[in-house]
C-alpha positions as CSV (number, residue, x, y, z in Angstrom):
1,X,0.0,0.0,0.0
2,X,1.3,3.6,-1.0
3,X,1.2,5.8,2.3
4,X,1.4,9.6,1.2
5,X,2.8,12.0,4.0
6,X,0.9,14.8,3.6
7,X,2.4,18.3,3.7
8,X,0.1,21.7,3.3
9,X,1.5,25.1,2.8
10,X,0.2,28.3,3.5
11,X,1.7,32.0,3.9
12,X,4.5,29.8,2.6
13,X,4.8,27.7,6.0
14,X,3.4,23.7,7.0
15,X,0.1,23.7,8.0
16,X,-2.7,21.4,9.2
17,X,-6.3,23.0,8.9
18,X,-9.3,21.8,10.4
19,X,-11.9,20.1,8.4
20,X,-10.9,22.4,5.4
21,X,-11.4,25.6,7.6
22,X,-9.1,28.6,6.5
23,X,-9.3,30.0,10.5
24,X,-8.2,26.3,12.6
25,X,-4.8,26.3,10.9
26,X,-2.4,24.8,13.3
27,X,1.0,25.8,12.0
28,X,4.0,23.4,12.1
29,X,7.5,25.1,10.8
30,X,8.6,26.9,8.1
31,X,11.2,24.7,6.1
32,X,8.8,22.1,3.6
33,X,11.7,21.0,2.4
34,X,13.1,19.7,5.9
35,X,9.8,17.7,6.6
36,X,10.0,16.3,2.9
37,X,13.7,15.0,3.9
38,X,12.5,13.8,7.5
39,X,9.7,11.7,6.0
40,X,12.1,9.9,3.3
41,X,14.8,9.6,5.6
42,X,11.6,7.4,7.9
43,X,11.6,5.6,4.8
44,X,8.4,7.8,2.6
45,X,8.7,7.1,-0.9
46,X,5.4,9.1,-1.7
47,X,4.9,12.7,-0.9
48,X,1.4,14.7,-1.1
49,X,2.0,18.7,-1.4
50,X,-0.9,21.0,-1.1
51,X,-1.0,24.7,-2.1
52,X,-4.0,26.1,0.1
53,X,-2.5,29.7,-0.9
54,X,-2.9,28.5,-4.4
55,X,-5.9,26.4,-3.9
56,X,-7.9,29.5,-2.6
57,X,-6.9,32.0,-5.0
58,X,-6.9,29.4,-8.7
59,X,-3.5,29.6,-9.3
60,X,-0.3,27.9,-8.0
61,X,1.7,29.6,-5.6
62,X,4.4,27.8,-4.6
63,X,5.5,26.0,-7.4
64,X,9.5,26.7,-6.3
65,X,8.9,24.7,-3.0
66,X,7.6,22.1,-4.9
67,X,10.8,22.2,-7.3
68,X,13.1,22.6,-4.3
69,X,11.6,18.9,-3.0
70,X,12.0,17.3,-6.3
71,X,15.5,18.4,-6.6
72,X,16.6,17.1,-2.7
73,X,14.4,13.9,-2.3
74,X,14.0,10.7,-4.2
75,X,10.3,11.2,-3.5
76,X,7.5,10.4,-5.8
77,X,5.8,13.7,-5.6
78,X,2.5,14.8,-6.1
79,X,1.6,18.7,-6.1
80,X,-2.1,20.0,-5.9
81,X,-3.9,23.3,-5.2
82,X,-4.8,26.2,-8.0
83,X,-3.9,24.1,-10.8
84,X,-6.1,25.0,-13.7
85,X,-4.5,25.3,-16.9
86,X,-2.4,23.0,-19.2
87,X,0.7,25.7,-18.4
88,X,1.1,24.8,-15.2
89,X,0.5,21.4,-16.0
90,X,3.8,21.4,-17.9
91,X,5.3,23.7,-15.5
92,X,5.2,21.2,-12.5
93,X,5.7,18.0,-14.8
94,X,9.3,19.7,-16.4
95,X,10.3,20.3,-12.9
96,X,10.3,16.9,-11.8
97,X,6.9,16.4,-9.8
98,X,5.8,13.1,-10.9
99,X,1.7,13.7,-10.5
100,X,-0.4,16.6,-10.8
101,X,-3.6,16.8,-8.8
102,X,-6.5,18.7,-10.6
103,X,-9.2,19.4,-8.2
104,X,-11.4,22.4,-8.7
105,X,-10.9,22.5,-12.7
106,X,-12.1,18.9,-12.6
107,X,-16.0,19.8,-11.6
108,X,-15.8,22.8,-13.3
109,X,-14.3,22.3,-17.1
110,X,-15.4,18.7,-17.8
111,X,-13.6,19.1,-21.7
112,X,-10.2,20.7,-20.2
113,X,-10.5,17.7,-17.5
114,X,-10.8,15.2,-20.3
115,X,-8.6,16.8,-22.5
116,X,-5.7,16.8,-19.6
117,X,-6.4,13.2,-18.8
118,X,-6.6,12.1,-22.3
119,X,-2.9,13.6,-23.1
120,X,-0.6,13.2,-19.6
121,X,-2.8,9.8,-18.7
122,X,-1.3,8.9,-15.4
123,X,0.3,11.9,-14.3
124,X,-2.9,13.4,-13.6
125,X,-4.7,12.5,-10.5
126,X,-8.1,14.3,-9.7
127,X,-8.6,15.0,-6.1
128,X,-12.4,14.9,-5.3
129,X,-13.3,16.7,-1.7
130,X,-16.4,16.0,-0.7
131,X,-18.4,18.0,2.1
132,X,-22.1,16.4,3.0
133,X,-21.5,13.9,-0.1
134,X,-21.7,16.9,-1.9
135,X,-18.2,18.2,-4.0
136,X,-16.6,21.6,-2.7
137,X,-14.5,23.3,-5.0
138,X,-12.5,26.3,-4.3
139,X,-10.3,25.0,-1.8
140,X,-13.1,23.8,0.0
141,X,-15.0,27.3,0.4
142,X,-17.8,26.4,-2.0
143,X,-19.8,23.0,-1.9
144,X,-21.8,22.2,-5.4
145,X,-24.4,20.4,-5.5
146,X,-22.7,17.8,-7.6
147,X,-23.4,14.3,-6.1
148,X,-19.5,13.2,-5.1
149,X,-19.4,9.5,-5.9
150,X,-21.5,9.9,-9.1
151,X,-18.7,12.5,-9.9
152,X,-16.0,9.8,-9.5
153,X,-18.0,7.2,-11.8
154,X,-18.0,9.8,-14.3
155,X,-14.1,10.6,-13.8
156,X,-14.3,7.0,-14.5
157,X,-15.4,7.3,-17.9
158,X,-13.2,10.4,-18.7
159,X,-10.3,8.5,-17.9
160,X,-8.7,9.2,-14.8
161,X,-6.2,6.9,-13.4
162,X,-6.8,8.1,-9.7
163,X,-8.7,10.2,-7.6
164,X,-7.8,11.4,-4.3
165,X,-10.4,11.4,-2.4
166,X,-11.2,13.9,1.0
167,X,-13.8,13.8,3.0
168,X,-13.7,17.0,4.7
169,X,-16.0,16.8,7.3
170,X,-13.4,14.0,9.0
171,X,-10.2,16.2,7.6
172,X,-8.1,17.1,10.5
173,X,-10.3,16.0,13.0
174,X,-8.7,12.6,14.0
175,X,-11.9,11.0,13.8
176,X,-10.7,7.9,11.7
177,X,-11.3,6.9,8.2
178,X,-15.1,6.0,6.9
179,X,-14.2,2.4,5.7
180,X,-18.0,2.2,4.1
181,X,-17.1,5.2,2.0
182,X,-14.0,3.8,0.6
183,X,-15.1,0.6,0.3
184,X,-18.1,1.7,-2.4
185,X,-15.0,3.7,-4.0
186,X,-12.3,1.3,-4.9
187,X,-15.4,-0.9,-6.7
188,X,-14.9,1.8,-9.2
189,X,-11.4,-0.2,-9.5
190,X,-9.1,2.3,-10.2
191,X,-6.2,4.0,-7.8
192,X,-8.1,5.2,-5.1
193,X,-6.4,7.4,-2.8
194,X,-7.8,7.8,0.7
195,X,-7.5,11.2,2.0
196,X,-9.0,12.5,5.6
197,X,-9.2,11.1,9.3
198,X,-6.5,8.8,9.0
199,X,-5.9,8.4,12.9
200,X,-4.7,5.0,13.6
201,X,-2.9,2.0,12.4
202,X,-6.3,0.5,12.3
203,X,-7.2,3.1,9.6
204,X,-4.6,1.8,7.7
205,X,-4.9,-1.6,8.2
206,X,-8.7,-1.2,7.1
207,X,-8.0,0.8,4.3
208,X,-5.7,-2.4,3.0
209,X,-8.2,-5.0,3.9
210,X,-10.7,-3.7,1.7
211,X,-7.9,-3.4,-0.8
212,X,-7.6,0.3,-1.1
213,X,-4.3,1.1,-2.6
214,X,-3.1,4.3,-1.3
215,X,-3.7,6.7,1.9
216,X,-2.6,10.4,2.3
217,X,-1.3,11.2,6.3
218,X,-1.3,14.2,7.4
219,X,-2.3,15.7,11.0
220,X,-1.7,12.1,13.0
221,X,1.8,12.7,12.1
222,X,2.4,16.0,13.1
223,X,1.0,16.0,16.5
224,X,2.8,12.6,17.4
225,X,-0.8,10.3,17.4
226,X,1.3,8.3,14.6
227,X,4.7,8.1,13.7
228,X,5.0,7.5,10.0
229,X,7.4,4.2,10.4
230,X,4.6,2.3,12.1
231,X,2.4,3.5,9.1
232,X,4.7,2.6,6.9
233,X,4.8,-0.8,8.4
234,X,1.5,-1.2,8.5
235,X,1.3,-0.3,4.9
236,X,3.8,-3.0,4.2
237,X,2.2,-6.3,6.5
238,X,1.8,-9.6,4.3
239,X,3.8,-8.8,1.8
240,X,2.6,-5.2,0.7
């Protein structure tokens, strides 16, 4: 199983927010680049980067953090947040980030979305957050009234490779994962990343059972409830 540390940047410093909530940032350091190199040297080979700045405002803001990671990890990294043009697409890919999460763009330019998905294949993921079953767009400011797992069946038919998918309401809270949820997801059987309430080993170790093949960590591992070796571990068990 892929385990994705999780790190989330805004006013350029490592963040954790509170289901999605702009105001119950807890801030953790200043240096991305440190925590990138503290989660391979635990033995990460996955990374998850999130621009809220970017997210928030449609357009990518710290693409040179994201560079600066490439270029001093082995990390396979993945960069989301204001993405929403083929430009920056290109941008992020010619810099060495390995998987390009289009989130807002997705529910809101089906052709682009296609179009994107058509021509880079796996190197676009489409991260689908998901507030009241409902997607929010926006960085999470705006719910639609798009039903969220009919949205993934017709990602499905675009296409898509994997979708990242958040359910907000448990984001940040250390509530623990909604195994029913995921389970009805990876029947869709494509890469389904599990993002949001990740608070345990048990999380983890449901996640694999239902045979879920990738979870994003984030908040469990900055306040000490987890330490990402265990996770790792737990990741790995019978052979993963």
């Amino acid at each position: 199983m892929k385990i994705f540390p999780a790190i989330d940047l805004l006013d350029q410093k490592v963040v954790r927010l509170y289901q999605g909530d702009y105001d119950q940032k807890e801030v953790f350091g200043d240096d991305p680049v440190a925590f990138a190199q503290s989660f391979e040297k635990a033995g990460a080979e996955y990374l998850h980067l999130v621009d809220l700045d970017g997210a928030k405002a449609g357009k990518l803001h710290y693409f040179g953090i994201a560079k600066k990671i490439v270029e001093n990890t082995n990390l396979f990294v993945e960069v989301g947040g204001g993405i929403r043009d083929e430009e920056t697409i290109e941008h992020c890919l010619s810099a060495g980030v390995d998987r390009v999460i289009l989130g807002t763009i997705a529910q809101k330019d089906p052709e682009f979305t296609q179009a994107m998905l058509k021509k880079y294949g796996s190197k676009i993921a489409i991260g689908v957050d998901a507030k009241d079953e409902k997607v929010a767009v926006e960085g999470w400011l705006e719910k639609t009234e798009t039903d969220a797992f009919e949205f993934c069946q017709q990602l499905v038919e675009w296409g898509a490779e994997t979708i990242i998918f958040t359910e907000i309401s448990r984001d940040g809270t250390g509530e623990g994962i909604n195994l029913p949820l995921y389970e009805k997801l990876n029947q869709l059987n494509i890469e389904i990343v599990a993002s949001g309430g990740v608070a345990s080993l048990k999380d983890i170790e449901g996640l694999k059972k239902l045979g879920v093949s990738s979870a994003i960590v984030g908040k469990s591992l900055y306040n000490g409830s987890l330490k990402l070796e265990d996770v790792l571990a737990a990741g790995k068990e019978d052979g993963q």
